[in-house]
Each structure stands twice: as C-alpha cells, then as structure tokens.
C-alpha positions as CSV (number, residue, x, y, z in Angstrom):
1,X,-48.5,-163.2,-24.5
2,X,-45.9,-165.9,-24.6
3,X,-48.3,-168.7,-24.3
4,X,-50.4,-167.2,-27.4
5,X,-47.4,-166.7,-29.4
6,X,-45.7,-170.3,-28.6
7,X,-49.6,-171.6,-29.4
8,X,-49.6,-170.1,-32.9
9,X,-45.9,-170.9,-33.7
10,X,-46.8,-174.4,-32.8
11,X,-49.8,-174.2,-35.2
12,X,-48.2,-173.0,-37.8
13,X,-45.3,-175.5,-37.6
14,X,-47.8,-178.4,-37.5
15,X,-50.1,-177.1,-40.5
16,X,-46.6,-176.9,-42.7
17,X,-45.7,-180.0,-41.4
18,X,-48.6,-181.7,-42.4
19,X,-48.9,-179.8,-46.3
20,X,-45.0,-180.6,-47.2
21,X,-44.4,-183.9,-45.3
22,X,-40.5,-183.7,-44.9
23,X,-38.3,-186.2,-43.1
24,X,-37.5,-184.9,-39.9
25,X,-33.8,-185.9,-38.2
26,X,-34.0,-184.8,-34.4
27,X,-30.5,-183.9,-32.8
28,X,-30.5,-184.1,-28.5
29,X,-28.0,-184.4,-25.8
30,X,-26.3,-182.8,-23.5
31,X,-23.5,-181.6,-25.4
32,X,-22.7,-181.2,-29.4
33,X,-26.1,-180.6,-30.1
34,X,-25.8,-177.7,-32.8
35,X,-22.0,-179.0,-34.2
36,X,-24.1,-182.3,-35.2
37,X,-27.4,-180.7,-36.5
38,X,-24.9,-178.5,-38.7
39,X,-22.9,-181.5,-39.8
40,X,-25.8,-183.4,-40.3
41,X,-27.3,-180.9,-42.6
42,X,-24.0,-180.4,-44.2
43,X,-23.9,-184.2,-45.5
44,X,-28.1,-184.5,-46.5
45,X,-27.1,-181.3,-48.4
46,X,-25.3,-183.9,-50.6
47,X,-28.1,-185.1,-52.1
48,X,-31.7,-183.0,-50.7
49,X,-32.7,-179.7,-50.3
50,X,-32.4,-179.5,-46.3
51,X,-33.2,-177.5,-43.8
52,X,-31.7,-176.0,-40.4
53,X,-31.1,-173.5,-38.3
54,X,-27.6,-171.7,-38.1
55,X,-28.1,-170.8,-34.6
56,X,-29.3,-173.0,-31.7
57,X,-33.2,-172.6,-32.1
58,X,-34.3,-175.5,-29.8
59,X,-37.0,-174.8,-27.5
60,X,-40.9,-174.0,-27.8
61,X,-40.2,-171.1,-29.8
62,X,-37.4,-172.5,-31.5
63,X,-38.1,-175.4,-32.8
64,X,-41.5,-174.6,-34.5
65,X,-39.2,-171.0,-36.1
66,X,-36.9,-174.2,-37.8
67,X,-39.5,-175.7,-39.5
68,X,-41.2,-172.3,-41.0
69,X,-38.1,-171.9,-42.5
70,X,-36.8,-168.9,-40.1
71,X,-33.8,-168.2,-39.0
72,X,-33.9,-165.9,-35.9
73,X,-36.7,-165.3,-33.5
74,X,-38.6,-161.9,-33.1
75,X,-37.8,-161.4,-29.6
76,X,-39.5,-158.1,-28.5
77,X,-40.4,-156.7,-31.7
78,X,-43.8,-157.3,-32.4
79,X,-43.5,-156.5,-36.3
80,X,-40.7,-158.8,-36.7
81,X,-43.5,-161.7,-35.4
82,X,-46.0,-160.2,-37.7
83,X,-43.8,-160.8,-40.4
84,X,-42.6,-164.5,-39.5
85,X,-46.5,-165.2,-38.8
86,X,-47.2,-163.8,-42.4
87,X,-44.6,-165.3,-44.3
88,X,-45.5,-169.1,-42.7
89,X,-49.3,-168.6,-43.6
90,X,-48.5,-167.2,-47.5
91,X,-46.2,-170.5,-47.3
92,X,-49.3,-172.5,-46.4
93,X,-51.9,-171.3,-48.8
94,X,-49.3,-171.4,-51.4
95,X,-46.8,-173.6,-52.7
96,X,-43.3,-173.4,-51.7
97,X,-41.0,-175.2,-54.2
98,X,-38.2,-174.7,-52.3
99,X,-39.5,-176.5,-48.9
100,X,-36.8,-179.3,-47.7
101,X,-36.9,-182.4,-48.4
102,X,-35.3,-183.1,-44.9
103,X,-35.7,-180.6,-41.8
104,X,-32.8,-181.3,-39.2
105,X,-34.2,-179.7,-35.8
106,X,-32.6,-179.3,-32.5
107,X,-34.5,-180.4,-29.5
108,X,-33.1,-178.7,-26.2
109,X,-35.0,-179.2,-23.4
110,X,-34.4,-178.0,-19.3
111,X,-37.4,-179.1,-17.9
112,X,-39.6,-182.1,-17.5
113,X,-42.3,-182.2,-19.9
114,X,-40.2,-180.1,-22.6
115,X,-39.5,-183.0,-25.0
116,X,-43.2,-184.3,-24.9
117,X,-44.5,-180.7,-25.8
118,X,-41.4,-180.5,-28.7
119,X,-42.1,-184.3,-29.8
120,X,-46.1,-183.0,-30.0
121,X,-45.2,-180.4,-32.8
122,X,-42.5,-182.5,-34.5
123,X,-42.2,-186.8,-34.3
124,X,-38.9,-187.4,-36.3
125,X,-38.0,-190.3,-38.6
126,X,-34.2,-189.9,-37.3
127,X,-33.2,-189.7,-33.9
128,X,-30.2,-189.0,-32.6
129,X,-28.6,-188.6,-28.8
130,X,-24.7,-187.3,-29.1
131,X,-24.7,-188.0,-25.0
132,X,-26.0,-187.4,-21.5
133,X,-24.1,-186.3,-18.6
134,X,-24.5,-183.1,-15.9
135,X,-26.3,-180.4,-17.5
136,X,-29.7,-178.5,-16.6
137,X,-29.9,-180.5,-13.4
138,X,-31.0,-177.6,-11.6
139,X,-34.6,-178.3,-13.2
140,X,-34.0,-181.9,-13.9
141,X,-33.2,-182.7,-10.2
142,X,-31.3,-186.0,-11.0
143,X,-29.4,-187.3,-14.4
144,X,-31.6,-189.9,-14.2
145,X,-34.4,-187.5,-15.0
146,X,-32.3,-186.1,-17.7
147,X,-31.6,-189.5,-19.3
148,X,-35.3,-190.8,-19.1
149,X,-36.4,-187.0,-20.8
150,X,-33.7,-186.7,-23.5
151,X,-34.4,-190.6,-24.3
152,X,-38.0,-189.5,-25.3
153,X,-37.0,-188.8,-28.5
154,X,-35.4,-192.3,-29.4
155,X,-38.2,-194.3,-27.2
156,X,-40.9,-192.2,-29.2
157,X,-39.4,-193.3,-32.6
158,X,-42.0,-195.8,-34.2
159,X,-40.6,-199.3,-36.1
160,X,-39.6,-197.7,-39.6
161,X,-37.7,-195.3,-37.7
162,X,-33.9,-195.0,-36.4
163,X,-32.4,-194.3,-33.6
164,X,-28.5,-193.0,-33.8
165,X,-26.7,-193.8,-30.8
166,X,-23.6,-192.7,-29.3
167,X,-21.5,-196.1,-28.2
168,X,-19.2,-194.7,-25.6
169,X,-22.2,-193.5,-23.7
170,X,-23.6,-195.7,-21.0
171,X,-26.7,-193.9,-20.8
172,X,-27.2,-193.7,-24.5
173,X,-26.6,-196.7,-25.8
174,X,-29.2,-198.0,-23.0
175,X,-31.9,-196.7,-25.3
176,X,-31.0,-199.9,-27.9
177,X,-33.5,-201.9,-25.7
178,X,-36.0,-199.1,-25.4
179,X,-36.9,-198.2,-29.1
180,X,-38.7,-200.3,-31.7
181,X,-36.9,-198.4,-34.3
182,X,-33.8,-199.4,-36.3
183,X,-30.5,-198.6,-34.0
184,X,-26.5,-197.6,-35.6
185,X,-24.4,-196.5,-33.2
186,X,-21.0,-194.8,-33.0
187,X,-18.5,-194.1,-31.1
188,X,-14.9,-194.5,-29.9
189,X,-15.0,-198.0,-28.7
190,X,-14.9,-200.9,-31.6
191,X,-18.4,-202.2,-31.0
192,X,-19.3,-198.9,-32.8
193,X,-21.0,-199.3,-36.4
194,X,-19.4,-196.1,-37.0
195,X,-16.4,-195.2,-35.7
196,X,-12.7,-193.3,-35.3
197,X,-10.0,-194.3,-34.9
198,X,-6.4,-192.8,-34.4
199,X,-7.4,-189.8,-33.1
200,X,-4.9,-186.7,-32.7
201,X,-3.6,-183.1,-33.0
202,X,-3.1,-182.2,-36.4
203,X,0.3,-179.6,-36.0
204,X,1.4,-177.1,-38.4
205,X,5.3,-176.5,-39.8
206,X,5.5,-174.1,-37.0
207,X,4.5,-177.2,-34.7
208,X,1.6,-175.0,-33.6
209,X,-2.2,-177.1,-33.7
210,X,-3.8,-176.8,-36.5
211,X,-6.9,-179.3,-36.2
212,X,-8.2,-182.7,-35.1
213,X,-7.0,-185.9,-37.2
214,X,-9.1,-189.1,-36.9
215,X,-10.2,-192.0,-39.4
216,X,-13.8,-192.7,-40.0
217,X,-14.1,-196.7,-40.1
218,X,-17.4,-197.4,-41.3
219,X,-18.8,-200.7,-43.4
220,X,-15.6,-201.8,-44.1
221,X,-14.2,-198.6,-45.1
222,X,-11.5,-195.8,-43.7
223,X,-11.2,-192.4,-44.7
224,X,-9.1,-190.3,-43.3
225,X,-10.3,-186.7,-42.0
226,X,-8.6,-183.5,-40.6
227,X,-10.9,-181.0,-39.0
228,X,-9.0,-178.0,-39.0
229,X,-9.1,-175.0,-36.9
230,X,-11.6,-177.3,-34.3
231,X,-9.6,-179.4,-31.6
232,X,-10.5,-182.0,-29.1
233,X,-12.4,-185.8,-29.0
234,X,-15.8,-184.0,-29.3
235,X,-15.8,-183.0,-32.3
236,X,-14.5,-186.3,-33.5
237,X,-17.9,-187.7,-31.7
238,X,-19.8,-184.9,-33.6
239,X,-18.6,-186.0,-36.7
240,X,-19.1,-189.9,-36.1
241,X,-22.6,-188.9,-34.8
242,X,-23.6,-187.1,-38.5
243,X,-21.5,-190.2,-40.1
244,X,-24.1,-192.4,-39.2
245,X,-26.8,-190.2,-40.1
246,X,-25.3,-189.8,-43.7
247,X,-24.3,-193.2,-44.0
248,X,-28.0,-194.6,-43.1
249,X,-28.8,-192.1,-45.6
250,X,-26.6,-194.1,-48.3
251,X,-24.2,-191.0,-48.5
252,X,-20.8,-193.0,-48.8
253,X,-17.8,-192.8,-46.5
254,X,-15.4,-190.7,-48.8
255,X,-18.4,-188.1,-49.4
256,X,-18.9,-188.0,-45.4
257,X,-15.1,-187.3,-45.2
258,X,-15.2,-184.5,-47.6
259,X,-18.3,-182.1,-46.4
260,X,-16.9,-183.1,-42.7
261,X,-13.7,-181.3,-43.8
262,X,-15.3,-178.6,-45.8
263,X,-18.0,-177.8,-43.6
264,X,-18.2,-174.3,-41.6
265,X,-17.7,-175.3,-37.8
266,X,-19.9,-173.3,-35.1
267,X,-17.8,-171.1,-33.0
268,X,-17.3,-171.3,-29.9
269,X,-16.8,-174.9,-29.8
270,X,-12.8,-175.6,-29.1
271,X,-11.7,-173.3,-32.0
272,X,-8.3,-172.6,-32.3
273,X,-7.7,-169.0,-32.8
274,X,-4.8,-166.9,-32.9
275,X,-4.4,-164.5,-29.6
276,X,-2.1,-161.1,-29.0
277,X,1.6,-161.4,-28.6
278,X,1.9,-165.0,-30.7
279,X,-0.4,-166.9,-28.3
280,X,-2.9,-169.8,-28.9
281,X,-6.6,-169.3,-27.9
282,X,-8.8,-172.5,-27.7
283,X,-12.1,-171.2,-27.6
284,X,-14.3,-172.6,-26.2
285,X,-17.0,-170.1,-24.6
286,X,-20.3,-171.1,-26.0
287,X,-21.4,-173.2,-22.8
288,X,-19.7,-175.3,-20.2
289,X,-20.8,-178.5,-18.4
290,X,-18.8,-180.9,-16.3
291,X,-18.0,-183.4,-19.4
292,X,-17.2,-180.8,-21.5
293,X,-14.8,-178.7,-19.0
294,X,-13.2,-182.2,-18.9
295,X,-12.6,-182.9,-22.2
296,X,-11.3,-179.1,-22.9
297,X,-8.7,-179.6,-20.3
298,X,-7.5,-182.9,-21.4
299,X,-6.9,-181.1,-24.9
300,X,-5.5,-177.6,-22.7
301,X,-2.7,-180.3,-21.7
302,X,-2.5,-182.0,-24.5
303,X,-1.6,-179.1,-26.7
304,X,1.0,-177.9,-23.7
305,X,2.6,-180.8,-23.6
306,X,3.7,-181.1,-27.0
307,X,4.9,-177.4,-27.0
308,X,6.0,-176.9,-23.3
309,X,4.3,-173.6,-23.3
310,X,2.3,-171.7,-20.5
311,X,-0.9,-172.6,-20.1
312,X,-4.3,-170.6,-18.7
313,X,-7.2,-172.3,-18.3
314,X,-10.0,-169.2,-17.8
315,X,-13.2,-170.5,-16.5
316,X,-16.2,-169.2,-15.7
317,X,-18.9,-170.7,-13.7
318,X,-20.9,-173.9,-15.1
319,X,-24.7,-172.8,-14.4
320,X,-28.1,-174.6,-13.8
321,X,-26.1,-177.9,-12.0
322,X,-28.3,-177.3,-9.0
323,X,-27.6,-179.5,-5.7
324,X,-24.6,-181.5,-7.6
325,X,-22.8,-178.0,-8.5
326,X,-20.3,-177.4,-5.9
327,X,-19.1,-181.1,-6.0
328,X,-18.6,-181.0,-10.0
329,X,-16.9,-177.7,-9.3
330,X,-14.3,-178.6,-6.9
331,X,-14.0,-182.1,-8.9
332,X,-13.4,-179.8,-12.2
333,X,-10.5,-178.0,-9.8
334,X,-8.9,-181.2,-8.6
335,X,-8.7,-182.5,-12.6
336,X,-7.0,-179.4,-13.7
337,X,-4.5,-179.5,-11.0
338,X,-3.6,-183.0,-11.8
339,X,-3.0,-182.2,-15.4
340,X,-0.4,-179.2,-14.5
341,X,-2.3,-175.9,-15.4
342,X,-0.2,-173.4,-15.0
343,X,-2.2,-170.4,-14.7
344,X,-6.1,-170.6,-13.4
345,X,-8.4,-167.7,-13.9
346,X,-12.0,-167.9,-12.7
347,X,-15.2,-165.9,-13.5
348,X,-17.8,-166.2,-11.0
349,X,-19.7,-167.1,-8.1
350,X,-19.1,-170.8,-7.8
351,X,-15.7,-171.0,-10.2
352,X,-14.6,-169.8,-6.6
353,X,-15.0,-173.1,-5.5
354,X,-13.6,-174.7,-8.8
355,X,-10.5,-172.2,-8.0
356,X,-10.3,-173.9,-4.6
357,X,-10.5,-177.6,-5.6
358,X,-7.3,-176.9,-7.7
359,X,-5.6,-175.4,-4.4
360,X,-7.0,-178.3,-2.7
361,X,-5.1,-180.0,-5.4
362,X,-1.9,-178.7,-4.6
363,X,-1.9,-176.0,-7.3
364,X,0.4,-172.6,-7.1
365,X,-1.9,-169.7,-4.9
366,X,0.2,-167.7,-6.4
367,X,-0.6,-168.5,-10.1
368,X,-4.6,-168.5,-9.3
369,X,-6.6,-165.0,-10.1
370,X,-10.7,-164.1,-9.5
371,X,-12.9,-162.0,-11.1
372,X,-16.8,-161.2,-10.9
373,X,-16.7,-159.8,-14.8
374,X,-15.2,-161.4,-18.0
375,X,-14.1,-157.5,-19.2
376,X,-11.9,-157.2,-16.0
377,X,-10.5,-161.0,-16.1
378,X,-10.0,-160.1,-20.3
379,X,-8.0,-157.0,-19.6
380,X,-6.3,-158.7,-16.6
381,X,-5.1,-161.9,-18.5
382,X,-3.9,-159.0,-21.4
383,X,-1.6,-157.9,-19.6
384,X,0.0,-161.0,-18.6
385,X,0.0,-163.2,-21.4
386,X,3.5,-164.1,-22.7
387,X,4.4,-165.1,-26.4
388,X,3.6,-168.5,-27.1
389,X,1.2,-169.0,-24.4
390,X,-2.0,-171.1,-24.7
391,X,-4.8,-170.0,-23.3
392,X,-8.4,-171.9,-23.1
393,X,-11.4,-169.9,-22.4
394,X,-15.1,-171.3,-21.4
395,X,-17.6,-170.7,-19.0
396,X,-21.4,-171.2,-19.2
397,X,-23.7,-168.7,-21.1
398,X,-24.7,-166.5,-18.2
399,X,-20.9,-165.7,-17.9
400,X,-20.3,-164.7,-21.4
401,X,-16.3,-165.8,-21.5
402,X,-16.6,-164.5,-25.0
403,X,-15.9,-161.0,-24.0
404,X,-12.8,-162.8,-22.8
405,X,-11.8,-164.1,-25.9
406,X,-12.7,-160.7,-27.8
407,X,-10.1,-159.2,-25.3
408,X,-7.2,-161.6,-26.6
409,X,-8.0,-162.4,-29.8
410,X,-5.2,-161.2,-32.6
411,X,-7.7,-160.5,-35.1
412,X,-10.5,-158.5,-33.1
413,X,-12.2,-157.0,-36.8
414,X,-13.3,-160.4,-36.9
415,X,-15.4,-160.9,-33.9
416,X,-18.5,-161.3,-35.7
417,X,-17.2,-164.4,-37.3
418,X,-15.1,-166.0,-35.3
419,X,-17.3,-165.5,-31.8
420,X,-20.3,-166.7,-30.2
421,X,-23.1,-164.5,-29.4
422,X,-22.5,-161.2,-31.6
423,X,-26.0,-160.2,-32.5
424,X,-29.3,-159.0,-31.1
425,X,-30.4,-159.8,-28.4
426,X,-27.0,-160.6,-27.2
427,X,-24.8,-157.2,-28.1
C-alpha cells in the first residue's frame, strides 16, 4: 500500500511540477537541513511567493507532500490521503494563483538510491549541501557512500544551475570540481564568498546568553547579526548557507541580516530556554550525530566558562552509526571529559559506552548517572538541578530527550512551541 501511495504522490508532484514550473532550491546534508530550508524561505519570501514545509518533510513521501502545497502527511488515516490526493488534482485541473514562485524542498536521504528516486520527482535549479559527516551510516556503510549520495544533488545540477557550497567542509567543497553548474560558497574560513566573522555569545544584563553574534561579510559588505534565543557555530553556518542563496538571488546583505534576525527558528536546534530553579536549558533534542554532539559541547563549555556555573550534559544515544558507533561514542565521552563537564547523564543503550569514554577520560564516577527512559533521567536530573545550572539536552530521535526538556523547562504551558515533536504521530 506504501509503494501505491508513494507512486501517486510522486505523480502528482511531477504533474504540478510540470503545469506551474517553479524554481526549485534543494537543501541536503547531514546536519542543518530544516534551519536552512526555513531560512532560505524566509529571505526568497522577500521578494516571491515561496513555498516550504514547517516540518522536516524530506523523504519519498515527503518531498512530493512539499510541492502539493501540504504541510503534514496523512499517516494512517486513509481520509486524510483522500483529501491531500483531492485537493492536488483540483489544483491541477484548475488554476492555483497562489502557487510559489520558488519551492524550497528538503532532500533527506538514508539509503543508497534515495536521492536518485527524490532527484527523479524534483531536479532543482539551486543546490545546496550545509555538510557531510557521520550520520545514517548504518545504511550508508561508509561516509564515503554518504558523500558520493548527498553530492547527487549538486553533481545532477545542469550548467545554468548553482551549486551552494559549504567552505569549511572538506567533503563539500570537493563537489566545486564535480558540477557544471555555477558554485558560491560559504563558510568560516576567508576563502568563503560568503562568510562570518567574529563570531560569539551574545549575553544579557544579567550576563546570562542570550543568542549568537556574528558578521555576514559578503561582496564587500558587513552586517552585523544577533540570532537570539539560538546558540552555537551552526546556526552561524545555517545562516551563511541561506546568505548565499539570498544573495545569488540579488536580495542584499542588510535585507539578509534583517529576516535572519526576525525569522522564527526551529526548535530543538540549540535553543536557549529558561529551566526550573533559575537554570539554563540549551536544547538541543531534535537529533544528534557525532559533529553536532561536538559542536553542542564546545558551546555547553563555552557558556560555563563565562558564568562558572554547573554544567550537565544529558545525552542520549546517537542512532543508525552502524559499525563506526561505539568508536564515535567513546570518542564523544573522551571530548566531554576534556572540556570539564561536570555532570553526565546518559539515555540508552550505547550512551553507556559514551558514559565510559568520559571515565576513560578521567571524569568523576561519582558525578555520572544512566537511564533506559528520558521520563526517569527527566525527573532524576529535577531533583538535582541547582540554581543557575546549565543544562544541555540531545540525543537522537528514537530517544526522544525532549521529554527531558519538558521535565525541566520553566515554562511547561509552552511545550507546544518551544519543543520538538508535539503532534500526531509523535504524542
């Protein structure tokens, strides 16, 4: 029933494709995928009528749902698929008036052969890669799999296209000598076309972090940006990613700088919240891979050392890393050691092994806790907060750490806002 259903969504998408002929930018990576396609749409909203999905519709099912102009699959409920199959066809024997201009889709793939079949319903115009590092390599076997799939949508691009390449990234910026397309790249590094510099906290009166501070150097121009209530170099790399996008699109610098601060951030995605008894969540529980464990911790001690508070790290187990996962998780235990943690809470299977690479390490025993369940580690870490402490929460999907966050969070009537995966199919 799957196959049928993926068959006619794929249909469908192609049919509208063809009748309403938008441009099509393509977001992939292994991290920051949603933060840039929302950032992306954020700045072509300047100037077209655009369209996006709010959540993280990539796959077979996904993808084609983006460009019908829905925003939510139908899951198990066959009337809800009646409904999206009836309002694409209406859309395709009439006229839609309100069809974007642009489409900015989301191509997540965890298999060999996934970004073919995507790339065979939708061929952007605009292709971008925010990275490639450790992620789905329980399907992908090696990252130099991952790299060769993920690259299909830049190496698929045809001359008039352009490919929008993240600098700092070995892997990515590779892909300049496989496209035919245009290339812009960004990054960190100065031999970026668009890039950041000065990049820090952003703290309030109280000295407590508010955001992420950078410039945007681009053509000659800087523009200073604070992201606020979102810390950490990625989404620095998010924004610099969309930059380029918006500035290939002739959307200037100090219009980039404005939606980037205006826009609504995902959650999920290093958001600063406030927690119970006075203390600082960084949340951070959408997903978790090996880079983006890093980079969270490197902000985790960042933030503590400018406020010489306590500080958790919580961390649940980072999934679908196949032979390479025990290695990354001890090697994820060692780095948080080195920083100075001060409190390690895991959630897992192999976060046991994490826990143990920080031992290894030489971190406190005595300061290290274990749970099967994010509700028992939530109500645990309750209890033993103290005011000011800063906690950082993540884990991959399967462990849902946001039940975590839920547990600590000072404004719980908020959950629905402020927290990752609080609707159907999820809750």
């Amino acid at each position: 029933m799957r196959l049928i259903l993926q068959l006619i969504l794929k249909l469908l998408a192609k049919a509208t494709l063809n009748k309403y002929h938008p441009k099509i930018i393509g977001v992939t990576g292994s991290v920051g995928k949603t933060s840039t396609k929302l950032a992306i749409a954020a700045l072509v909203a300047k100037k077209w009528r655009v369209g996006y999905a709010s959540k993280n519709l990539n796959n077979e099912l996904g993808l084609p749902l983006t460009i019908l102009g829905e925003h939510d699959s139908g899951y198990r409920n066959p009337f809800a698929w009646l409904s999206i199959m009836y309002r694409a066809f209406w859309q395709l024997i009439s006229r839609n008036p309100n069809f974007p201009e642009y489409l900015v889709l989301e191509y997540g793939i965890d298999h060999s052969g996934d970004m073919d079949y995507l790339l065979s319903i939708a061929q952007p115009d605009i292709a971008v890669i925010t990275a490639i590092s450790p992620a789905h390599l329980e399907y992908m076997g090696s990252l130099a799999v991952l790299a060769r799939e993920k690259g299909k949508l830049v190496t698929s691009l045809s001359s008039a296209g352009l490919a929008v390449l993240n600098a700092d990234d070995n892997l990515v910026s590779a892909f300049k000598s496989q496209t035919k397309a245009k290339v812009i790249t960004f990054g960190l590094t100065a031999a970026a076309q668009v890039r950041a510099d000065s990049v820090g906290l952003s703290y309030d009166s109280d000295n407590k972090p508010q955001g992420t501070t950078f410039k945007l150097i681009s053509g000659g121009s800087s523009v200073p940006i604070l992201i606020k209530g979102i810390v950490g170099k990625p989404s620095v790399l998010v924004s610099l990613a969309a930059a380029a996008v918006g500035t290939s699109l002739g959307i200037s610098p100090l219009d980039i700088g404005q939606v980037l601060q205006a826009m609504a951030w995902a959650p999920g995605r290093l958001r600063l919240l406030s927690g119970i008894k006075n203390t600082i969540l960084i949340d951070d529980t959408y997903n978790s891979s090996p880079q983006a464990l890093a980079e969270a911790l490197n902000v985790l001690a960042n933030i503590k050392a400018s406020s010489n508070q306590r500080s958790w790290a919580v961390l649940g187990d980072m999934l679908e890393l196949g032979a390479e996962s025990s290695s990354l998780h001890e090697q994820a235990g060692r780095q948080l050691a080195e920083l100075g943690v001060d409190c390690l809470v895991t959630i897992g299977d192999q976060s046991r092994i994490l826990a143990q690479g920080a031992l290894t390490a030489g971190f406190n025993k005595d300061q290290v806790w274990h749970f099967t369940k994010s509700e028992e580690a939530g109500r645990f870490i309750q209890e033993k907060l103290t005011q000011g402490d800063i906690v950082l929460i993540k884990g991959s999907q399967g462990i849902r750490c946001e039940k975590i966050t839920k547990e600590l969070m000072a404004e719980p009537l908020r959950v629905g806002e402020l927290l990752v995966r609080q609707y159907k199919p999820w809750i």
